[in-house]
Legacy VTK file of the C-alpha trace (Angstrom):
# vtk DataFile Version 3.0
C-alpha trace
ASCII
DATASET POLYDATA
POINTS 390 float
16.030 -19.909 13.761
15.305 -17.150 11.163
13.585 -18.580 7.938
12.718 -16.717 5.166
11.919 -17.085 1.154
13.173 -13.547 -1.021
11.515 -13.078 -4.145
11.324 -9.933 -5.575
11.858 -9.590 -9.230
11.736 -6.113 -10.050
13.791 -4.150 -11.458
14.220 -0.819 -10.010
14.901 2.991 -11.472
15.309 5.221 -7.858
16.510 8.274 -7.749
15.236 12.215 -9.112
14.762 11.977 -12.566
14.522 8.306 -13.479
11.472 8.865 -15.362
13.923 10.311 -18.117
15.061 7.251 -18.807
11.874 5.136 -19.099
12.560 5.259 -23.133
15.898 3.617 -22.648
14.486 0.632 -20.722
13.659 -2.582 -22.537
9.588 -2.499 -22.115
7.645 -5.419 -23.507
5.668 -4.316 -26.937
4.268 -1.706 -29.411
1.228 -0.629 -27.203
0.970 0.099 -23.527
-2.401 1.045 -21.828
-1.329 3.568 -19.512
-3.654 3.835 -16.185
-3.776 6.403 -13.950
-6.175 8.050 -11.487
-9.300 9.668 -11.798
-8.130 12.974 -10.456
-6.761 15.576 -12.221
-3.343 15.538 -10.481
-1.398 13.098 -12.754
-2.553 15.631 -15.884
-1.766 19.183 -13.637
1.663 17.949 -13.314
2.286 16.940 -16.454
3.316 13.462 -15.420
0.951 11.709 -17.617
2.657 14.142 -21.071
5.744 12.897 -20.307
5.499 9.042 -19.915
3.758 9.204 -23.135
6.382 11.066 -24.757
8.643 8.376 -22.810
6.967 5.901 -25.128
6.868 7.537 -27.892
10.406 8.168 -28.130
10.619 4.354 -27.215
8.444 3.523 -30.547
5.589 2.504 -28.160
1.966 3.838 -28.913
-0.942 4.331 -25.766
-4.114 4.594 -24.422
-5.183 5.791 -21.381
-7.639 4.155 -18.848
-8.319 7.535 -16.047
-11.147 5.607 -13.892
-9.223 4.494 -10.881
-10.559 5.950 -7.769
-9.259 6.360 -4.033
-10.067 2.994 -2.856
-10.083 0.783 -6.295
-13.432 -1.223 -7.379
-14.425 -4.502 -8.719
-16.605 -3.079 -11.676
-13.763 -0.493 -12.780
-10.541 -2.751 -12.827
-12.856 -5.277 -14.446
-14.019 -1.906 -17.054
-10.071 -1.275 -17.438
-9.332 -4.890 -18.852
-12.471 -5.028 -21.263
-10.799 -1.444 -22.407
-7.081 -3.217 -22.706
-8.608 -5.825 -24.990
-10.375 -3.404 -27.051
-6.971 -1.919 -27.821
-4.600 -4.256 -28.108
-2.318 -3.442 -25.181
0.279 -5.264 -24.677
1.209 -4.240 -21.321
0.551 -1.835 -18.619
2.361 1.466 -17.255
0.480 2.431 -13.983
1.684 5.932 -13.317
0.447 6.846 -9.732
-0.266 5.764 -6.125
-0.952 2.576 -4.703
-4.694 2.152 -5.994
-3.603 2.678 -9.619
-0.599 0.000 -9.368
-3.032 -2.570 -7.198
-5.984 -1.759 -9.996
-2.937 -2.799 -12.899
-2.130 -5.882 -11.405
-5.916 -6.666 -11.026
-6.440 -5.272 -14.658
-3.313 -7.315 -16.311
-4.678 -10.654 -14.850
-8.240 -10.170 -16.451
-7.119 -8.919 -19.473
-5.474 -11.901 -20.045
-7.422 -14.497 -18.218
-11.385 -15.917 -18.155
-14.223 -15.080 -15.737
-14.888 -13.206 -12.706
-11.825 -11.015 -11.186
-13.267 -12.594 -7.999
-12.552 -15.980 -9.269
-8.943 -14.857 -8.120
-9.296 -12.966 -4.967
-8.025 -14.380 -1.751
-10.181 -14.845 1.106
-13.700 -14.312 1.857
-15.943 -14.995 -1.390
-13.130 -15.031 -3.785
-12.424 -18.658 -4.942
-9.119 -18.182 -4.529
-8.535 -19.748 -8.030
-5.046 -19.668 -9.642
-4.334 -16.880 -12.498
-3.820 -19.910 -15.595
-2.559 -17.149 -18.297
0.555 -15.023 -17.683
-0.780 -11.236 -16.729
0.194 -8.559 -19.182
3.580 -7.469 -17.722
3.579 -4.232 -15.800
5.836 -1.015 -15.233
4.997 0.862 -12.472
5.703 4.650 -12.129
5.087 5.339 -8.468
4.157 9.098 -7.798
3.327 8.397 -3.789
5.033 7.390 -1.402
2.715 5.359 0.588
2.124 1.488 -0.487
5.586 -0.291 -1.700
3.441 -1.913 -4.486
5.746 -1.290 -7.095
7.601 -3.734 -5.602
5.176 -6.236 -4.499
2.640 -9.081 -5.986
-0.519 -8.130 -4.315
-3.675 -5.497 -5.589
-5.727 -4.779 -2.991
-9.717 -4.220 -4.677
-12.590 -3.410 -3.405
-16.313 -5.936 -4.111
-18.419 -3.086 -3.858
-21.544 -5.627 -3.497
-20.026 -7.515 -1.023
-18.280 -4.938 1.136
-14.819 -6.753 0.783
-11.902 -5.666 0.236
-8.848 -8.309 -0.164
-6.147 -9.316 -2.284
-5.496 -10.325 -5.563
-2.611 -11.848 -7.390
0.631 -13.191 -6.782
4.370 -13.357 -8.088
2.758 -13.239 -11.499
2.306 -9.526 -11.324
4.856 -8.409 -9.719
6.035 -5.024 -11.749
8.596 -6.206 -14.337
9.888 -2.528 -13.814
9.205 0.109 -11.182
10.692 4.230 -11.466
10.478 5.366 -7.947
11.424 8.812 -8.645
10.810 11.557 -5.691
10.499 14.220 -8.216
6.879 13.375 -8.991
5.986 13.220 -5.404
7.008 16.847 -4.270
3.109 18.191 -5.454
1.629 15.752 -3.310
-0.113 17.711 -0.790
0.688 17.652 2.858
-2.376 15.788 4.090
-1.806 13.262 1.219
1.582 13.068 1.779
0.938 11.972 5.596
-1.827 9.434 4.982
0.751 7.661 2.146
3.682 8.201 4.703
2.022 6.152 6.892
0.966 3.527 5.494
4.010 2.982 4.272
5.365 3.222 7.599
2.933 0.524 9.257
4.108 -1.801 6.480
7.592 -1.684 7.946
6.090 -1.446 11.468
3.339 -4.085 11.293
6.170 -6.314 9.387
8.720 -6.210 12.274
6.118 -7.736 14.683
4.484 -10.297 12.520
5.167 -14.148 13.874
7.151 -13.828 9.940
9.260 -11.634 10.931
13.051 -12.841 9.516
16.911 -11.360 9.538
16.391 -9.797 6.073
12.709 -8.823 6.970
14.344 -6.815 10.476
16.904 -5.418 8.067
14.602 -3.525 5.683
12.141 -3.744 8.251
14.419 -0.840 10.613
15.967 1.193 8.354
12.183 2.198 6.263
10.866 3.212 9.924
14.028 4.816 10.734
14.372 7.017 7.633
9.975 7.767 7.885
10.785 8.589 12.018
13.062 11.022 11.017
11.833 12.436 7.408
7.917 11.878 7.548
7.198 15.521 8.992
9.478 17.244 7.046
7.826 16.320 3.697
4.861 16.945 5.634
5.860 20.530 6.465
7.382 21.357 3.080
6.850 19.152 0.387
10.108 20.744 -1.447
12.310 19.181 0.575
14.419 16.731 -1.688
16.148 15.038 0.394
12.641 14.491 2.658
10.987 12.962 -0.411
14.586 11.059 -1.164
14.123 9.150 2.260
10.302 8.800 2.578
10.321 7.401 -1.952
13.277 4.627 -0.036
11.441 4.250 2.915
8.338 3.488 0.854
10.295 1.073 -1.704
11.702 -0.872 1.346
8.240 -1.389 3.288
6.827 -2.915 -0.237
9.724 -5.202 0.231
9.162 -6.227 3.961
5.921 -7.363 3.059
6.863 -9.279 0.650
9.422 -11.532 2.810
7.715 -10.682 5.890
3.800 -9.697 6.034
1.374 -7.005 7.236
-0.558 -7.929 10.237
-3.842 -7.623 11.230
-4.278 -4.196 11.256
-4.645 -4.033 7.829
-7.122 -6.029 8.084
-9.165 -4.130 10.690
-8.645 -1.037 8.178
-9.675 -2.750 4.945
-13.249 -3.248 6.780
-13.530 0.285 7.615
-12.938 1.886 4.384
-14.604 -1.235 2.633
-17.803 0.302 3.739
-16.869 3.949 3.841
-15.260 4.343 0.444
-14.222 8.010 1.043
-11.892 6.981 4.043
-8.205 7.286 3.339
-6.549 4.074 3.868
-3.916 5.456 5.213
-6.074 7.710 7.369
-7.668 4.457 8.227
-4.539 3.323 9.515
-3.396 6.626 11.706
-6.585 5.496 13.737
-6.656 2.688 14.827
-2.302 2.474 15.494
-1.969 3.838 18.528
-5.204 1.349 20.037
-3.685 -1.352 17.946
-0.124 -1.057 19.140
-1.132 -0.406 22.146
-2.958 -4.133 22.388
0.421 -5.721 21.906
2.371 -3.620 24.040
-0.605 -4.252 27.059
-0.493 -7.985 26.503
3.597 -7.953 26.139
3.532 -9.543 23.331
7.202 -9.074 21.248
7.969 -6.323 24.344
11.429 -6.231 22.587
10.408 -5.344 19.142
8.042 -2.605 20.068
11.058 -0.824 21.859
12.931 -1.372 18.997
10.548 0.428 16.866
9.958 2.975 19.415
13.698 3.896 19.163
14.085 3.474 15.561
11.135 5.968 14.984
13.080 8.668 17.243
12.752 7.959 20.853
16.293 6.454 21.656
15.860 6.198 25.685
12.711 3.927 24.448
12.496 0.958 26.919
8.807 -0.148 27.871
6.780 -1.819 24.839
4.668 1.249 25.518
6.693 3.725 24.439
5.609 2.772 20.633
2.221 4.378 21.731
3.991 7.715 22.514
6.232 7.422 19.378
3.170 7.404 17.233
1.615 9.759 19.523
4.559 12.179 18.611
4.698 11.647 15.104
0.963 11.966 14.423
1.169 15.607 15.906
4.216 16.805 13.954
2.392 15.308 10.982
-0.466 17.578 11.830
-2.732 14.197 11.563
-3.356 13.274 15.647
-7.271 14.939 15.370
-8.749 12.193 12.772
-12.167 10.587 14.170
-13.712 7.806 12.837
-16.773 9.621 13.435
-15.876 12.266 10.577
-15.920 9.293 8.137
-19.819 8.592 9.102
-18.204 5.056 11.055
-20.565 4.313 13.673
-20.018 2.170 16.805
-22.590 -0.187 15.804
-21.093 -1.041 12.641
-17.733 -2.360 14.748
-19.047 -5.746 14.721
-19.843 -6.179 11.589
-15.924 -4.836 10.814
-14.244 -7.541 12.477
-16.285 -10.748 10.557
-15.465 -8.716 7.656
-12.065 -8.361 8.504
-11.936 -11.588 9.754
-13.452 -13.564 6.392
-11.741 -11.217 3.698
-8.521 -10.789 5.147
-8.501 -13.715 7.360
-4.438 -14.692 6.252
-3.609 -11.385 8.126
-4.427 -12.460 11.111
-2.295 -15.425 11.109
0.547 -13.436 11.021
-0.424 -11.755 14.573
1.652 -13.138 17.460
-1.509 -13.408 19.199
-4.806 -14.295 18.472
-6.833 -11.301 18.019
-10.341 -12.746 18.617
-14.028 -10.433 17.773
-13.902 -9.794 21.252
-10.042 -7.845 20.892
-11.122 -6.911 17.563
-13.791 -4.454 18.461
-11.786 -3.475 21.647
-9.554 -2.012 19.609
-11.959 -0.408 17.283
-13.473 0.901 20.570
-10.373 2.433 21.964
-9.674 3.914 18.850
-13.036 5.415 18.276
-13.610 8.917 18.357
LINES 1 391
390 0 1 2 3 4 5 6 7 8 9 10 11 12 13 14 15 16 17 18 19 20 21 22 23 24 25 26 27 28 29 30 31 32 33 34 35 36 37 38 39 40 41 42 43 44 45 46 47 48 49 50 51 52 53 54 55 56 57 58 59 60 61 62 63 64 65 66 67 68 69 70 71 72 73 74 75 76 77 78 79 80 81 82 83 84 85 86 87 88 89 90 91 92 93 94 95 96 97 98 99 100 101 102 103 104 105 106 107 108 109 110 111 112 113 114 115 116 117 118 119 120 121 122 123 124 125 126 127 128 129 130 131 132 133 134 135 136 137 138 139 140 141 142 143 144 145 146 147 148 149 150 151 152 153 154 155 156 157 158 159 160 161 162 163 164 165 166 167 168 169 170 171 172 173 174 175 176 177 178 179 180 181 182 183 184 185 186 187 188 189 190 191 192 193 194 195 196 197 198 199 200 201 202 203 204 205 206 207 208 209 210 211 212 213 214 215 216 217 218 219 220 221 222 223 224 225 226 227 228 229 230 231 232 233 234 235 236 237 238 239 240 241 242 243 244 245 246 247 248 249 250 251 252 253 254 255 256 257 258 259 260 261 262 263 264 265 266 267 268 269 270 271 272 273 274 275 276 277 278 279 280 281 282 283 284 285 286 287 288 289 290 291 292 293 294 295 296 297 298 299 300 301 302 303 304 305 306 307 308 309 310 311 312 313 314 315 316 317 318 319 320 321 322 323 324 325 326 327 328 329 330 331 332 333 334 335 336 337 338 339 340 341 342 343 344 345 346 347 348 349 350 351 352 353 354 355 356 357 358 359 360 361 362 363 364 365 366 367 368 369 370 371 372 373 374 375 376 377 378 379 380 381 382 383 384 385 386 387 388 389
């Protein structure tokens, strides 16, 4: 029997040219503290100019909070609510990629609420405490398409003292409103726009074979890697093409959605650890990696031999039928991405360290791993940190 529990509250603006209408939306007060990257990209573009003029025209006034980097810290999203506070805000537009919407939700719950951000965090040395005070509500303006978390309840920080990376949140701060508009994603550059693709990609991927797995989790599920299979390299290749960015901005949306109903898998976790200590690794990146070791783990052990066929097929290969064959249809994909050459090794990761990864990704993301159909042990941990190393 399928079980499942659907919440997902957002409302959503898709399409080119939603940010328009941000002024017509009903927001939620007089001042919004507007967060974005530290890069210069979200200035270039001119995408920061016109959400504030959004506002303005709404009758809302801002600030801007630019710290947020790659992989989000502790110290900054905790720096980002003390600067909320100092200026009133009364909620939050985070106008970028997945770090700046996971360092919102992190930001709205301690501008709001007492203590320690990781008196909230999930796993590992968080104390897992609940968030008491309602979060400032967010809007998220997503200019990637890499993370779903306009759509989802979870920021993903980084403890820089103690190397862990995990969760933080809940259905409190979920975005109240989300503008996924592929317009602001056509200057993402090709590398960029490969790591995000992915990611977004194992969401879907990762969801489909997670023991949580449901009807309406498959339905998303399949349709996000079918429209990445077949649109990923042409954004890659051209980052003009409209209708590319259309599909890989729905694509995106949907795998936020699948893990909300669904659930990553472990290799998230196994990820997390590596660019936990190496802060200049791309998650994404991170992710391209360690797949094809990781998938192929499942597929060796036939675990869910169905499913991984499925996927196979749905990213492309339609005379898929050995659980293998989701190996070769990463393989594939990777190359016409222009992304199959990353090595752990250009990151500074070290063989030696691989032990240390898996208790990390054990203890901080420990829920992950529940969701594997198997038990992924240290032993199959670093085995697949092995295989993937290069």
């Amino acid at each position: 029997m399928s079980v499942f529990s659907m919440y997902v509250p957002t409302r959503i603006l898709f399409g080119a040219g939603r940010l328009n209408e941000l002024h017509e939306q009903k927001l939620f007060g007089k001042k919004a503290l507007i967060v974005i990257s530290c890069g210069k990209s979200t200035r270039a573009n001119g995408y920061l100019d016109r959400t504030v003029r959004e506002l303005k025209t709404a009758g809302i006034d801002s600030v801007v909070f630019d710290r947020i980097q790659p992989n989000p810290l502790k110290s900054t999203v905790e720096e980002g609510a003390a600067f909320s506070k100092q200026n009133g805000c009364d909620f939050i537009v985070a106008l970028g990629g997945g770090s700046v919407m996971d360092s919102a939700k992190a930001i709205a719950i301690m501008a709001t609420n007492p203590g320690d951000l990781w008196d909230y965090a999930m796993g590992g040395t968080g104390k897992s405490m609940p968030v008491a005070v309602t979060p400032l509500p967010i809007v998220a303006v997503t200019t990637t398409a890499g993370t779903g978390s306009e759509v989802d309840g979870v920021g993903v920080i980084t403890n820089e003292i103690t190397h862990e990376k995990m969760g933080v949140g809940g259905e409190c701060v979920f975005p109240k409103l989300a503008v996924v508009d592929p317009e602001l994603m056509a200057t993402v550059p090709a590398k960029l726009t490969a790591y995000q693709g992915f990611d977004a990609l194992f969401h879907s991927l990762e969801g489909y074979i997670s023991r949580k797995a449901n009807l309406m989790s498959d339905m998303y599920a399949l349709t996000a890697v079918e429209n990445a299979g077949t649109c990923l390299a042409h954004a890659v290749k051209d980052g003009s093409d409209t209708e590319a960015r259309e599909h890989m901005a729905f694509a995106n949306t949907l795998s936020g959605v699948v893990m909300d109903i669904s659930g990553c898998t472990s290799e998230h976790s196994m990820e997390h650890a590596l660019s936990a200590y190496h802060e200049k690794l791309e998650h994404g990146a991170g992710l391209i990696m360690l797949s094809k070791s990781y998938f192929g783990y499942f597929a060796e052990h036939h675990v869910c031999d169905d499913r991984l066929v499925k996927l196979a097929q749905a990213l492309g290969m339609k005379n898929a039928s050995d659980p293998a064959d989701i190996v070769e249809a990463l393989d594939l994909l990777q190359k016409a991405c222009g992304v199959d050459g990353l090595k752990m090794s250009d990151y500074g990761i070290v063989p030696d360290e691989f032990e240390t990864f898996s208790k990390n990704a054990h203890s901080a993301m420990a829920r992950l791993f529940k969701n594997d159909r198997i038990e992924l042990d240290d032993a199959a941990v670093i085995g697949i940190y092995q295989k993937a190393y290069r």
